[in-house]
N, CA, C and O atoms as a GROMACS GRO file, in nm:
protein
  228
    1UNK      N    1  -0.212   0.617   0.862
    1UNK     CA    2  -0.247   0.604   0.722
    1UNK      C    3  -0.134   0.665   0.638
    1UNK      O    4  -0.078   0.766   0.679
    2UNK      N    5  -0.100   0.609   0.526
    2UNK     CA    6   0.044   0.654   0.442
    2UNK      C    7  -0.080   0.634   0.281
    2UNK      O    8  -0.161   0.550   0.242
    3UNK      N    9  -0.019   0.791   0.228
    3UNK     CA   10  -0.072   0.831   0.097
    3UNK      C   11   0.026   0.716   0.030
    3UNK      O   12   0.101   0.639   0.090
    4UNK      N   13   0.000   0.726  -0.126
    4UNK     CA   14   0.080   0.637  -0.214
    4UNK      C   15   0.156   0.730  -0.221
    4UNK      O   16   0.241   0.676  -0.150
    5UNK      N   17   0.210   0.846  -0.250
    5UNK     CA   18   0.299   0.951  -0.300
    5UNK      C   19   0.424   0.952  -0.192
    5UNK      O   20   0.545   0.968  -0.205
    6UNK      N   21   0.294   0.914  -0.024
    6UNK     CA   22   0.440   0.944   0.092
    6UNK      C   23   0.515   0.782   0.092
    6UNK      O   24   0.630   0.769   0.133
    7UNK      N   25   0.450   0.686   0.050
    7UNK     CA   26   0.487   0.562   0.039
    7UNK      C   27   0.612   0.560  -0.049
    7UNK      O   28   0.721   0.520  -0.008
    8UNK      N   29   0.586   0.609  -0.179
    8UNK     CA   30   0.673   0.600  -0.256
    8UNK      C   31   0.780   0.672  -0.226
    8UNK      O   32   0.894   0.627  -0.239
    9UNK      N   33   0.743   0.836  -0.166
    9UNK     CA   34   0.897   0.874  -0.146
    9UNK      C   35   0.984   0.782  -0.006
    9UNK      O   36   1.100   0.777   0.034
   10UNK      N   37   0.893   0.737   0.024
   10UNK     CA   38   1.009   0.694   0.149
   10UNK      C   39   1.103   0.557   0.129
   10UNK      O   40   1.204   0.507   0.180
   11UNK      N   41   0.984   0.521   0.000
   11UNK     CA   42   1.087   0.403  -0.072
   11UNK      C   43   1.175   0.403  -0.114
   11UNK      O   44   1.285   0.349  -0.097
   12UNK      N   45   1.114   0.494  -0.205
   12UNK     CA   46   1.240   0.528  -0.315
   12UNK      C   47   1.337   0.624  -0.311
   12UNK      O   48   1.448   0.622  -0.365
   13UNK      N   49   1.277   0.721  -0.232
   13UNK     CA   50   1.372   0.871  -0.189
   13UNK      C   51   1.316   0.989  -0.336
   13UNK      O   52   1.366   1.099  -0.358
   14UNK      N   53   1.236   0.944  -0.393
   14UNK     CA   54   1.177   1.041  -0.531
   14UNK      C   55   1.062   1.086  -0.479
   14UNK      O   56   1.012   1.030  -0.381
   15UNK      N   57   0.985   1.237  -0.564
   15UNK     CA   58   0.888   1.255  -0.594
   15UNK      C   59   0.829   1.146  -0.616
   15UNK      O   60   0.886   1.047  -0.662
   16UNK      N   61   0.706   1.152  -0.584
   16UNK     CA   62   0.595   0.994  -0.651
   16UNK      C   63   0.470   1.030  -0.720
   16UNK      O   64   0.361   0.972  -0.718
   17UNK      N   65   0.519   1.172  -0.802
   17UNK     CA   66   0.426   1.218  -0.863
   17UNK      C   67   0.391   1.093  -0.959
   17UNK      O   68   0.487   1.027  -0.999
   18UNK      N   69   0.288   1.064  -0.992
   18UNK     CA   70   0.228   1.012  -1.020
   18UNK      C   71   0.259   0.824  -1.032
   18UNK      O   72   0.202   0.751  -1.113
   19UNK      N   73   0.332   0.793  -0.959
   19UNK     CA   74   0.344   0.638  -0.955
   19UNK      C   75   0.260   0.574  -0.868
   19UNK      O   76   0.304   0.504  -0.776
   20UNK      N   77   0.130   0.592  -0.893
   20UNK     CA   78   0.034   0.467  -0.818
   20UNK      C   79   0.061   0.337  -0.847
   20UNK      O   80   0.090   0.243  -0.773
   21UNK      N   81   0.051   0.342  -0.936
   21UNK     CA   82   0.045   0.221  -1.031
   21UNK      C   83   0.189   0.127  -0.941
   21UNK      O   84   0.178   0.027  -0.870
   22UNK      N   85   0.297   0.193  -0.972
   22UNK     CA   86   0.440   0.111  -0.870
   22UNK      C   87   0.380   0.063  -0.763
   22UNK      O   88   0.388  -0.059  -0.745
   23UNK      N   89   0.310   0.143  -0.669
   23UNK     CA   90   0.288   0.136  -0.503
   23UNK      C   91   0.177   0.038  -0.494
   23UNK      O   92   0.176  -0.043  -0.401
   24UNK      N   93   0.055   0.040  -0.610
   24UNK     CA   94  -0.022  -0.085  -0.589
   24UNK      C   95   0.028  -0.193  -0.600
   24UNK      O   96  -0.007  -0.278  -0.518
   25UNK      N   97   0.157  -0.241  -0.735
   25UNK     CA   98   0.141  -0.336  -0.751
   25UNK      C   99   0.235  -0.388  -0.649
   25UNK      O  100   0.223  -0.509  -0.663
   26UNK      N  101   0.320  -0.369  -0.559
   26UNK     CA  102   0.351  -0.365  -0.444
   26UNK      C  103   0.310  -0.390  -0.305
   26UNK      O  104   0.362  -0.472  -0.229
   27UNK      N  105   0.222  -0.321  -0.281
   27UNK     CA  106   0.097  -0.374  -0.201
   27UNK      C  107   0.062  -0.496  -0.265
   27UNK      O  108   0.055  -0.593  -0.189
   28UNK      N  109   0.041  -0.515  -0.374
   28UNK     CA  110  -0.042  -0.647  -0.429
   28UNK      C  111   0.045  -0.809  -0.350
   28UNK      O  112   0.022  -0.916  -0.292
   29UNK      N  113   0.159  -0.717  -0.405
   29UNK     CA  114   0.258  -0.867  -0.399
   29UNK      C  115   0.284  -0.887  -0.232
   29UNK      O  116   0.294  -0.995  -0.175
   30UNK      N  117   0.292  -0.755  -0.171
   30UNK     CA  118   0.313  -0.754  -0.031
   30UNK      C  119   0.186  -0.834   0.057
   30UNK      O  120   0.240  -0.910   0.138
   31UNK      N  121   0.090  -0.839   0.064
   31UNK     CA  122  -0.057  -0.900   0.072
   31UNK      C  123  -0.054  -1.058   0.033
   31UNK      O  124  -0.055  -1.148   0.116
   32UNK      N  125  -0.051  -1.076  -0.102
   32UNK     CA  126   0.002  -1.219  -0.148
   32UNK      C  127   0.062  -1.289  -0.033
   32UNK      O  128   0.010  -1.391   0.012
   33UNK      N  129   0.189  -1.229   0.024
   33UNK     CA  130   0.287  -1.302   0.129
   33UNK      C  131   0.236  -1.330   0.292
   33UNK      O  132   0.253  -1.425   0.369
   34UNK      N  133   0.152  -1.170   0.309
   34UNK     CA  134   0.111  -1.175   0.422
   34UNK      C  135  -0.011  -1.212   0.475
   34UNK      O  136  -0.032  -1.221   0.596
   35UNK      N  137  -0.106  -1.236   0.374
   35UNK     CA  138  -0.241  -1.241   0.398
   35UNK      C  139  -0.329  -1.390   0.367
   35UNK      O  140  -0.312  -1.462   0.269
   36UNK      N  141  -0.408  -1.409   0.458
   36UNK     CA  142  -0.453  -1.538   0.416
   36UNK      C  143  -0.527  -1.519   0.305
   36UNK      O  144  -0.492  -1.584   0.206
   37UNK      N  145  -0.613  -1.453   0.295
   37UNK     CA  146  -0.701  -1.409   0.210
   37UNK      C  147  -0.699  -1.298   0.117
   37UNK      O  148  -0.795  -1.222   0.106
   38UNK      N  149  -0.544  -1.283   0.020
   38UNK     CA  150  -0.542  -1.142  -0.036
   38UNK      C  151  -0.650  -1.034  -0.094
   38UNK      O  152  -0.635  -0.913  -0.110
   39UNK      N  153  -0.782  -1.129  -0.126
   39UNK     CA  154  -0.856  -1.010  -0.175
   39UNK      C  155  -0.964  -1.032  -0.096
   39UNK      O  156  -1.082  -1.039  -0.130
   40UNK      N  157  -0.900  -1.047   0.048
   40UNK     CA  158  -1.020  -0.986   0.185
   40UNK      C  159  -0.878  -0.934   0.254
   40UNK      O  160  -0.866  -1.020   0.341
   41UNK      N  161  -0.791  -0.868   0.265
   41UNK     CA  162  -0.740  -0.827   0.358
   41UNK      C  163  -0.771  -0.785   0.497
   41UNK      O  164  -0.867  -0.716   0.533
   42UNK      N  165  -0.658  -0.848   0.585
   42UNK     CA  166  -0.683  -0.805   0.743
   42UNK      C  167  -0.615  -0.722   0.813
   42UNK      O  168  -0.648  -0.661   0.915
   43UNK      N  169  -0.434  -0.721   0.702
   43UNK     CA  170  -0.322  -0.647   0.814
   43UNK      C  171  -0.331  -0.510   0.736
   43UNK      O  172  -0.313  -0.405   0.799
   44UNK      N  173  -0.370  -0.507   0.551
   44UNK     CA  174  -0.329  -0.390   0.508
   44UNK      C  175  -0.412  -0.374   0.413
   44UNK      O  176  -0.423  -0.445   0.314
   45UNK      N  177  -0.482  -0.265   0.444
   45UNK     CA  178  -0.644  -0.169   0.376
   45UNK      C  179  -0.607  -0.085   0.329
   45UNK      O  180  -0.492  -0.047   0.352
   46UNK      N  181  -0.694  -0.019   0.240
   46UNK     CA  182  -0.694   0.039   0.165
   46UNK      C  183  -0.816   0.183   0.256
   46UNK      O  184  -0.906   0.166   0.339
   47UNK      N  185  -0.767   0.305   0.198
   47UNK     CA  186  -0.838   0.371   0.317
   47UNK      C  187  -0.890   0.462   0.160
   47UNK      O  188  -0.795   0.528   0.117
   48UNK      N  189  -0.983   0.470   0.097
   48UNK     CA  190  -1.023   0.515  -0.013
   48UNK      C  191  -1.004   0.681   0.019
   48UNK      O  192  -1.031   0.744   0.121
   49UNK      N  193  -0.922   0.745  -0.170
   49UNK     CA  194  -0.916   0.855  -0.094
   49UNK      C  195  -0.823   0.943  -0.026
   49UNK      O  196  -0.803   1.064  -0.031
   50UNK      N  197  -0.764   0.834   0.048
   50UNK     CA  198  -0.634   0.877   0.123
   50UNK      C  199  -0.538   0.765   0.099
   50UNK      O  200  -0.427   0.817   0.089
   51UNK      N  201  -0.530   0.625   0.084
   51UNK     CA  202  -0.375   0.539   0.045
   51UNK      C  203  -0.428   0.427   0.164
   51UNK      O  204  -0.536   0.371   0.180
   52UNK      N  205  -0.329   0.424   0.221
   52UNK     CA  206  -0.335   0.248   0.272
   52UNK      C  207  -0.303   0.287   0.421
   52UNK      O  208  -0.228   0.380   0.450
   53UNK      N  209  -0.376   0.198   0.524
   53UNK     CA  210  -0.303   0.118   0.665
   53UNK      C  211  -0.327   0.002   0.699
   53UNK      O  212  -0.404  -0.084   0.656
   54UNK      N  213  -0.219   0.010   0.822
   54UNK     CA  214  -0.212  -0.122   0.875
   54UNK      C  215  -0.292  -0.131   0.986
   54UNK      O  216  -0.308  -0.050   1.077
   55UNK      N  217  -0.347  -0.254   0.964
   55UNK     CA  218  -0.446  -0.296   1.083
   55UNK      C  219  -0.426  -0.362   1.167
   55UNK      O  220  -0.436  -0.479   1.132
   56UNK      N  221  -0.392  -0.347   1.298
   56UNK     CA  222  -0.348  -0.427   1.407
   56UNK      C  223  -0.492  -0.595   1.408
   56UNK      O  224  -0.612  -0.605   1.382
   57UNK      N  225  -0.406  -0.669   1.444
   57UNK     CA  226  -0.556  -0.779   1.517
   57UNK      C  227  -0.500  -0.823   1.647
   57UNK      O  228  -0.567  -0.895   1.722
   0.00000   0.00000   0.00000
């Protein structure tokens, strides 16, 4: 599981104090490409709370 904050620094190499907002809409577009169903996701969840993983199938 990867927080949005550790997401962002490893992106960007910054603090990610407070850039959710960057890291969702990112995920958004990332999902779009990979997913059949973007707003049922299968490869990448949302783990409420704690940020996002990837889900093997």
């Amino acid at each position: 599981m990867f927080s949005i904050d550790r997401i962002y620094e490893a992106v960007w190499k910054e603090p990610g104090l407070g850039m959710t907002n960057t890291v969702t809409v990112h995920i958004r577009r990332i999902r779009e490409k990979i997913e059949a169903d973007p707003k049922e996701p299968k490869y990448l969840k949302v783990v409420w709370g704690v940020g996002y993983k990837i889900e093997k199938i």
